[in-house]
N, C-alpha and C positions, 0 to 999 in steps of 0.2 A: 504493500500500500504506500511506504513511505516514498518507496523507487518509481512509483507510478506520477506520484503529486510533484517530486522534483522535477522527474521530467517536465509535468505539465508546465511546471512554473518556469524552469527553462526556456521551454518551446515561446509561452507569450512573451517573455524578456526579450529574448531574440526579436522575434516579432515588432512587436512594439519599440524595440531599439531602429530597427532598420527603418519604421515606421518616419521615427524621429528626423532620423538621418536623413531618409528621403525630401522630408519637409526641410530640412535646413539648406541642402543643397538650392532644392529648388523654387524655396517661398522666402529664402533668406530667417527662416522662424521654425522650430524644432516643433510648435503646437499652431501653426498656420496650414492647415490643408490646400490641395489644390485648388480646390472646388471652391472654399471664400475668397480664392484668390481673383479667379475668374468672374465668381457672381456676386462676392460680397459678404458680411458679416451675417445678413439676413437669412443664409442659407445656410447657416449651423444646426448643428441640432441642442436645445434647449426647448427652456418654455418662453415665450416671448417672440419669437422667432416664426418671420411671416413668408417666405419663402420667395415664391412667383406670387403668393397670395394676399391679398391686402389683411386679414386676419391672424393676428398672435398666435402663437401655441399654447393652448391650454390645457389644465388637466383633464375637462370635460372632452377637448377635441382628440386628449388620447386617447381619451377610455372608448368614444364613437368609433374612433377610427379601428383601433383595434381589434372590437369588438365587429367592426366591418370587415374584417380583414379573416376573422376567424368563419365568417357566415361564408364569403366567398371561397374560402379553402372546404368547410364543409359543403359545398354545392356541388364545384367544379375540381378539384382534389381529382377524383375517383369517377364521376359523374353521375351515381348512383341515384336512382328514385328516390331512396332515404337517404340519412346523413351519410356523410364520407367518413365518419367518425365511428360508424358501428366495428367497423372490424377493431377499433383501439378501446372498444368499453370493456372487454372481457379484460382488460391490463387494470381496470379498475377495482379488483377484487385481486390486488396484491398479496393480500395476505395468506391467499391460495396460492398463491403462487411461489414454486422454487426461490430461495435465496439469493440461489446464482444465477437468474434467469433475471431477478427482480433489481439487484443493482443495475445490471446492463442497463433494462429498460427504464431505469431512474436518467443514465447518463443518456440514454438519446434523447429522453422527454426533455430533461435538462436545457440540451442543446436549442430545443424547440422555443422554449419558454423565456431563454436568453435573450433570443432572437427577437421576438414582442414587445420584452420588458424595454429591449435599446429602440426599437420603433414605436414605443409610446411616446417617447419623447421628440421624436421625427414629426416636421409639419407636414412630411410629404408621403404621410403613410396613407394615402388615399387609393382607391380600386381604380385602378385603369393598365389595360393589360390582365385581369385578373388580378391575385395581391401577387402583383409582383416583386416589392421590396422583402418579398420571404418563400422565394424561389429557394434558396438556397436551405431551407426545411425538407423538401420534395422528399430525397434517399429517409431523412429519419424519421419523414409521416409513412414512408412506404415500408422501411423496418420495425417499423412499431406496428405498423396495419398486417403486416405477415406475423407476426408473436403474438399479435391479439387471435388471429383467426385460427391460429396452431392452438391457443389456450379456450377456444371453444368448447371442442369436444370434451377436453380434457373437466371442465368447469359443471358441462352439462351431466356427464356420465356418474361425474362426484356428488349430485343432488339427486340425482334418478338412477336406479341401479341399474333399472329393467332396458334402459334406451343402451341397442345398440352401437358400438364404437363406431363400428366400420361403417353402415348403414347411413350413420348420422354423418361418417366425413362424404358419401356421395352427397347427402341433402345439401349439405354445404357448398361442393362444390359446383352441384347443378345451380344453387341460388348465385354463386359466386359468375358464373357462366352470363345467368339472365342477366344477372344488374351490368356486365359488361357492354351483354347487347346494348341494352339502353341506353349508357353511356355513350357508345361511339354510335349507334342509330338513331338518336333521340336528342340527349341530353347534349352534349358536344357540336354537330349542325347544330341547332338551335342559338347554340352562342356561337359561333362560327359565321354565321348567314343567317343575323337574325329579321326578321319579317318587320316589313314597315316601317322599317329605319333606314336612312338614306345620310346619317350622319357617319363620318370619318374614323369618328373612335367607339363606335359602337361592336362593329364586326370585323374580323381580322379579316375576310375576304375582298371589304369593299375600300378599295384602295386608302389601308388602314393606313391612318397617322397622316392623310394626304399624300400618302405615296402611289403613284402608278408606273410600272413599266413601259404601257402605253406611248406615253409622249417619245420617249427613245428608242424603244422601239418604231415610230415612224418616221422620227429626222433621219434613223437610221439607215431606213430605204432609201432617205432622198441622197444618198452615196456623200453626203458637206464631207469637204476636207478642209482640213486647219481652220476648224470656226470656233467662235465664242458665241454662244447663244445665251443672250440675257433672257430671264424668266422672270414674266411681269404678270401674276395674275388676278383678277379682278374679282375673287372673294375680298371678303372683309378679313383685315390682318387677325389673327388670331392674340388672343386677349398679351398672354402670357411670351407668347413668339412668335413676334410680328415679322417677322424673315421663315416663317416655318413651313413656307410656301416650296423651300427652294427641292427638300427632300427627293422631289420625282425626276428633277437634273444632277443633284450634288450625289447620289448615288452612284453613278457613272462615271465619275469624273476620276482621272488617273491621278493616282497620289502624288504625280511628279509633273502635273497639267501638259502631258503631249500626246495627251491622246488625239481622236480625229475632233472629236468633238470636248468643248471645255461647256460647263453649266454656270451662269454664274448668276447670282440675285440683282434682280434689277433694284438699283438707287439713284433714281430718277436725274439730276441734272449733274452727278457725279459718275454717272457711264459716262462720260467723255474722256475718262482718266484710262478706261480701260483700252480704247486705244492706244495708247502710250505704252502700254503694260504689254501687251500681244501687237507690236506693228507687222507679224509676219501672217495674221490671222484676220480671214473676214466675219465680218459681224451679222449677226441674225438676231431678231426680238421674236421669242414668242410669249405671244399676250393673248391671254384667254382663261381656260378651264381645265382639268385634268379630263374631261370626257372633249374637248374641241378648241380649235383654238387657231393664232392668225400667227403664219412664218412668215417675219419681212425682212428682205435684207437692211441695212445700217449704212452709211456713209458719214464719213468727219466732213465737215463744209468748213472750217474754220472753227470756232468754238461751238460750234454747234452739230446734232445730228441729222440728217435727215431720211425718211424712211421710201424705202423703194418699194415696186409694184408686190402685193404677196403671193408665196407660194401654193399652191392650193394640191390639193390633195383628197381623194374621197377615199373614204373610209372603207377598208380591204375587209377587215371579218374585227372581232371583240379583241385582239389584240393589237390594234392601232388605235388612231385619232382622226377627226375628220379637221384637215384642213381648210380653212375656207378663207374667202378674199372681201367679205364684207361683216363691219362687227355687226352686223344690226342681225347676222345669222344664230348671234346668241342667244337670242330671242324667241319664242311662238309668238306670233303675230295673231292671236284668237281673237281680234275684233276689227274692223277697219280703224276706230278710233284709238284703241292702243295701237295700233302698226305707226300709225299715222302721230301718233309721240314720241316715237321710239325713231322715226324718221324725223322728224323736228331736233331730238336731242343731237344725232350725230351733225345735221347741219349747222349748230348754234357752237358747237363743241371740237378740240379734238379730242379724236376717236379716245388716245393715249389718255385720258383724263375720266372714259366713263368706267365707273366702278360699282361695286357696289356701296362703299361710301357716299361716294356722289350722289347714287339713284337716291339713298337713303336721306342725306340731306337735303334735298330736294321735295323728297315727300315732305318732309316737314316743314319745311318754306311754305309749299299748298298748304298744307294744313293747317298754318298758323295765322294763313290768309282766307282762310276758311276755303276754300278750294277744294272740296275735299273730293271729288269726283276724280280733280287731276292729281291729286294727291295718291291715292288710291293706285291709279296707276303704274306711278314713281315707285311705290312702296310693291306692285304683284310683281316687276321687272324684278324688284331686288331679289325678289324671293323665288322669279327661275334660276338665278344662279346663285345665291348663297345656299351652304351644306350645314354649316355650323346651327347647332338645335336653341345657342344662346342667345345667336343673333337672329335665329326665324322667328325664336317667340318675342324676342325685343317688336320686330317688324309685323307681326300678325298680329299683336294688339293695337299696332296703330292701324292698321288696314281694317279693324272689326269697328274702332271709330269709324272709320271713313263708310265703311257698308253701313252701318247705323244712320249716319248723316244723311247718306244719299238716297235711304230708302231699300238698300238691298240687304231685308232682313233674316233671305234663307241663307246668305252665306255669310253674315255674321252671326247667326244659329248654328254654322254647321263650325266655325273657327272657336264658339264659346264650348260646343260639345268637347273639343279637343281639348280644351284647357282645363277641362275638369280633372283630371290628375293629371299634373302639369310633368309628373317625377316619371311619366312613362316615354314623356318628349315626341310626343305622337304632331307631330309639326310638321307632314311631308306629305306628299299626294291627297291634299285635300280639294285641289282643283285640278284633276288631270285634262279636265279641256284646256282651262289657261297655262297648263304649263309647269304649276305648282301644285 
């Protein structure tokens, strides 16, 4: 025991030294991590500590979040109908259990429980990805869920004399059998590719986190050599990572930037600099959508850029993009009177400037002008193209004034219906004539 502990306390000295070392080297400070290096003080773990988030850490947001963190490991863990936990209850009656069986399974719990107690204190122990900040539990929730299901029979047979050993491990493992189907038939798609959600971080299939192969996959047909393609798109920035856009280019990009193609984030009247930077490479903007979007070539005119005719391109099968040569194709045009705005904004406007910010301020200009009819319209544009569920329901409340105002009381009935549990984010396909 004593040869066990030294080791341990060894092993984290080590650790934890090199730990030091590393931060002194590279933060100039032996208790400065990377990570506040980069983001700031803010990003520590304490109590007080607001992250990306405008709200402190508190003891209450631990105990939430933690306890958030254990419902999603018992859901999706295993995938099982019931708890992910049942195979670890039979470990709950330790005192049947082997002495030498029962330390072990102290130390893996142990390990589990570490892990919680240091993410209580974390602001950033929130679900997304699953609980991902306690991936690193997976091996000893799955070595404790095989010791709990070994201690089944053993537990049952010890209360009831007459139930079969053997008999009882086929029940077992035919139940062990079912709840897998489920799992990976049921339980698993379902979060995977879930129904009615049209948002980014909802499902890992639908171009999770704003990423799509997509787009590079089609510049990549179009044979570009030595280009820099700026990526400008017309969602609303995302709250927390307002460049989070760049993902579906910056994946591609050669760690030593010579590949055929470079990705880089548009920064609007600081692209002239990128010139300077690549003078052996020609430039390309695309500006649009992860499902469609406008390739234009680029030119330096002196301090300024200017944009050449676009590339157009029609859409090959579900692993491309549809290029196209007018923004106003971003659009469904479901009225002559909405076409007919939408052809007014790009005349009044350049194209480079419409967004969904823009559409969105705009609605509220109408709106504050009581306009609410053209209002309305500003505000159905925004919501063909923005994905984010923060920013539809921001924009669908102002749109259910605007239907109120104007008289169009079934489709501000059918936007209140949706808001009725708001925590389901059911904010997408609610007009699929218009678009949205």
């Amino acid at each position: 025991m004593l040869r066990n502990s030294i080791a341990l306390i060894l092993i984290l000295t080590i650790s934890v030294f090199i730990l030091l070392i590393y931060n002194d080297i590279t933060n100039n400070d032996f208790f400065t991590l990377g990570y506040e290096v980069c983001h700031g003080k803010e990003h520590g773990i304490g109590f007080g500590k607001t992250g990306y988030t405008d709200i402190p850490h508190t003891v209450f947001l631990g105990f939430t979040q933690t306890f958030d963190y254990i419902k999603s490991i018992n859901k999706y863990l295993f995938g099982w109908p019931l708890s992910s936990f049942l195979a670890i209850f039979p470990l709950f009656f330790f005192t049947k259990i082997s002495s030498r069986y029962r330390k072990k399974d102290l130390i893996l719990a142990s390990g589990f429980f570490s892990l919680l107690i240091g993410l209580f204190f974390f602001w950033g122990t929130y679900i997304l990805i699953g609980a991902r900040m306690i991936f690193e539990a997976i091996p000893i929730l799955f070595l404790l869920s095989a010791r709990g299901a070994t201690e089944i029979p053993k537990l049952v047979c010890s209360r009831y004399k007459k139930v079969d050993i053997v008999n009882l491990k086929k029940i077992l493992t035919v139940i062990l059998i079912i709840f897998t189907a489920y799992a990976f038939l049921i339980r698993f798609p379902r979060w995977i590719w879930p129904k009615d959600l049209q948002g980014y971080y909802h499902g890992f299939a639908n171009k999770f986190a704003a990423v799509t192969p997509n787009i590079n996959q089609t510049l990549k047909s179009l044979h570009l050599e030595k280009a820099v393609v700026i990526m400008k798109f017309i969602y609303h920035p995302i709250e927390f990572f307002p460049y989070g856009w760049l993902g579906s280019g910056f994946l591609y990009n050669d760690p030593q930037l010579k590949g055929n193609i470079i990705y880089v984030q548009d920064r609007g009247k600081e692209n002239i600099s990128l010139f300077q930077c690549f003078p052996e490479r020609k430039f390309l903007l695309y500006f649009g959508t992860l499902e469609k979007g406008m390739l234009i070539p680029l030119e330096k005119e002196g301090k300024d850029i200017s944009y050449g005719a676009p590339i157009c391109l029609a859409k090959k099968d579900k692993r491309f993009i549809d290029l196209i040569d007018d923004p106003q194709k971003f659009f469904k045009a479901y009225s002559t009177d909405y076409a007919n705005i939408i052809e007014k904004i790009y005349k009044e406007n350049n194209f480079i400037d419409i967004d969904v910010v823009y559409l969105i301020d705009m609605g509220n200009q109408y709106k504050n002008k009581r306009n609410y009819r053209k209002a309305a319209f500003f505000f159905e544009a925004a919501l063909q193209i923005e994905k984010q569920p923060e920013i539809r329901f921001q924009i669908l409340n102002k749109l259910f004034s605007c239907y109120l105002k104007t008289g169009k009381k079934y489709e501000a009935k059918i936007i209140a219906e949706r808001f009725k549990d708001i925590t389901k984010e059911k904010f997408y396909n609610l007009f699929p004539e218009k678009g949205f």
